[in-house]
C-alpha positions as CSV (number, residue, x, y, z in Angstrom):
1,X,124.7,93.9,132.5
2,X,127.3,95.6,130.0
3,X,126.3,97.7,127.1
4,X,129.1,97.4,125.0
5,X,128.3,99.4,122.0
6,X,127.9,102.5,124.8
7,X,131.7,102.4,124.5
8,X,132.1,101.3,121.3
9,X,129.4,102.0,118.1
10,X,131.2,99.9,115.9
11,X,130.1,96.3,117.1
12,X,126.3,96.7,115.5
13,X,124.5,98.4,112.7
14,X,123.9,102.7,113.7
15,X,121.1,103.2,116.1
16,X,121.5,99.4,117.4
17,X,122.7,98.4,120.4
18,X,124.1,95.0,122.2
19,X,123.6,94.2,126.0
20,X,125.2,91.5,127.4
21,X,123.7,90.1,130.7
22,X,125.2,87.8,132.8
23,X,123.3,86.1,135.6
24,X,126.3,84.5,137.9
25,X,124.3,82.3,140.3
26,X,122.2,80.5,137.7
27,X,122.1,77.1,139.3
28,X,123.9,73.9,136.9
29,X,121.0,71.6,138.3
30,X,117.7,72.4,138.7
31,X,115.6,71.3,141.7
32,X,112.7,70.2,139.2
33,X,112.6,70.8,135.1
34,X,115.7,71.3,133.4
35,X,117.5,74.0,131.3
36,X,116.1,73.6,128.1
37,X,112.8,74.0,129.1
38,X,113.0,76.8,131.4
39,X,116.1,79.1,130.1
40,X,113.6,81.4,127.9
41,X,111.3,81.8,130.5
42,X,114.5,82.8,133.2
43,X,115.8,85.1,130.5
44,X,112.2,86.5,129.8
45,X,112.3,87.1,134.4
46,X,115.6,88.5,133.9
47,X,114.5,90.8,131.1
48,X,111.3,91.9,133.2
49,X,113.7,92.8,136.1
50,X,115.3,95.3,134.1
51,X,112.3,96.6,132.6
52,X,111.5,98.0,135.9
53,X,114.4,100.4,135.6
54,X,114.7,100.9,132.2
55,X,111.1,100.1,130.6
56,X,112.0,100.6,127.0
57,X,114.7,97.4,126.9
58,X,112.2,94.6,126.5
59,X,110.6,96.1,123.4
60,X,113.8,97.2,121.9
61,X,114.9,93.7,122.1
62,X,115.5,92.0,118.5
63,X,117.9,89.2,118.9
64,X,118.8,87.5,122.2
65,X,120.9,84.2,122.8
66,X,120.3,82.3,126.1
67,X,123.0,80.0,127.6
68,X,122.3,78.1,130.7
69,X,125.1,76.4,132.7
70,X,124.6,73.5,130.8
71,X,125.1,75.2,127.1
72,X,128.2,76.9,128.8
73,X,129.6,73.6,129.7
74,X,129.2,72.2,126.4
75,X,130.1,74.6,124.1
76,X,132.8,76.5,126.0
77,X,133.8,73.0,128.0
78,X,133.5,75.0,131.2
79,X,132.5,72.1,133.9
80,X,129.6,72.7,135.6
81,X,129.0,76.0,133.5
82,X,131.2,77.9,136.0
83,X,133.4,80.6,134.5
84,X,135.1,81.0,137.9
85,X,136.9,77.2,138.1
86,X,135.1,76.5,140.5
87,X,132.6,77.7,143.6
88,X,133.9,81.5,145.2
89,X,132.3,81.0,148.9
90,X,134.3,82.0,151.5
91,X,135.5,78.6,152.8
92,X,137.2,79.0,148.8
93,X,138.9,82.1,148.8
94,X,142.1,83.9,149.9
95,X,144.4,81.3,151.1
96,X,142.1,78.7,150.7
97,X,141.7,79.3,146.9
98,X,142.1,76.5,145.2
99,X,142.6,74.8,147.6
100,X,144.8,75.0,151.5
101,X,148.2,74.6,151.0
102,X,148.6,76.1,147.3
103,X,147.1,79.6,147.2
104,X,151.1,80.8,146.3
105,X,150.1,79.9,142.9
106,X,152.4,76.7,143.0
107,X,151.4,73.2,142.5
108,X,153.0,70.3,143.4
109,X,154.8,69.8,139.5
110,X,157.8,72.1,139.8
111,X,158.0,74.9,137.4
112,X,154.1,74.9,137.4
113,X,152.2,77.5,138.7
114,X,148.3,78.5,138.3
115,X,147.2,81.9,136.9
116,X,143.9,81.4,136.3
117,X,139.9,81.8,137.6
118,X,140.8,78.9,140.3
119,X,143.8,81.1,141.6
120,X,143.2,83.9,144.1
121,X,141.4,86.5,143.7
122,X,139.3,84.5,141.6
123,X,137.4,84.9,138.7
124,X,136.8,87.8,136.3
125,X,138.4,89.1,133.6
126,X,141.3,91.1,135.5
127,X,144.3,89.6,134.9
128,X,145.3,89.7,138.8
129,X,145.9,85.8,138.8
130,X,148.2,85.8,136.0
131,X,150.0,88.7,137.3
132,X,150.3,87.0,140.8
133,X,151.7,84.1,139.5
134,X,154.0,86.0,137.1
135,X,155.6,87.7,140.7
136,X,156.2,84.0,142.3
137,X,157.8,82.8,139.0
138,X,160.0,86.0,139.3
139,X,160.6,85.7,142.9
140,X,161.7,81.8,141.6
141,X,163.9,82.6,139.6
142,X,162.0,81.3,137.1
């Protein structure tokens, strides 16, 4: 959960604020139902959970927007509604991120080199990919 207006007041009207929760492990398919039918009622669990620590938020609410990992896929084109480029279990990290045999941020197309979510150290907003790959370039000559 980020409050972004704690940081900066200018992104809504005085005396407003805007929290942004994201729920990583939100599944893409459900085991019975589907998104469309049940993303209120998550966000409304979601909402509760916080009202146990902060019991003012729920009534304070005036506008919220729900995307599942299905509205995520569709409108952002993000497959499966993953903002990481796929799964981050162990078996898919380090040197194993994407995949074995091209965690040095090479592929197999010379000159091409991954710097994104699917690179180690994964996802997030960091910039530690790109700035991983941008050493290997260097160190290429490239």
């Amino acid at each position: 959960m980020t409050i972004p207006t704690s940081v900066d007041r200018t992104v809504a009207p005085p005396g407003c604020h805007i929290l942004s929760l994201f729920v990583q492990y939100a599944p893409y398919k459900l085991a019975s139902g589907s998104w469309g039918s049940i993303k209120d009622d998550f966000a409304d669990r979601c909402i509760a959970e916080i009202a146990r620590y902060a019991p003012n938020v729920p009534g304070s609410i005036v506008h919220r927007q729900v995307l599942s990992p299905l509205d995520l896929e569709r409108i952002y084109g993000l497959t499966g509604g993953n903002i990481f480029q796929g799964a981050m279990p162990l078996h898919q990290l380090f040197n194993m991120r994407p995949v074995p045999g091209y965690s040095d941020y090479r592929t197999p197309i010379e000159g091409l080199y991954l710097c994104g979510s699917a690179a180690h150290p994964g996802g997030g907003v960091i910039g530690a990919c790109g700035r991983n790959a941008a050493h290997e370039m260097l160190r290429d000559g490239r």
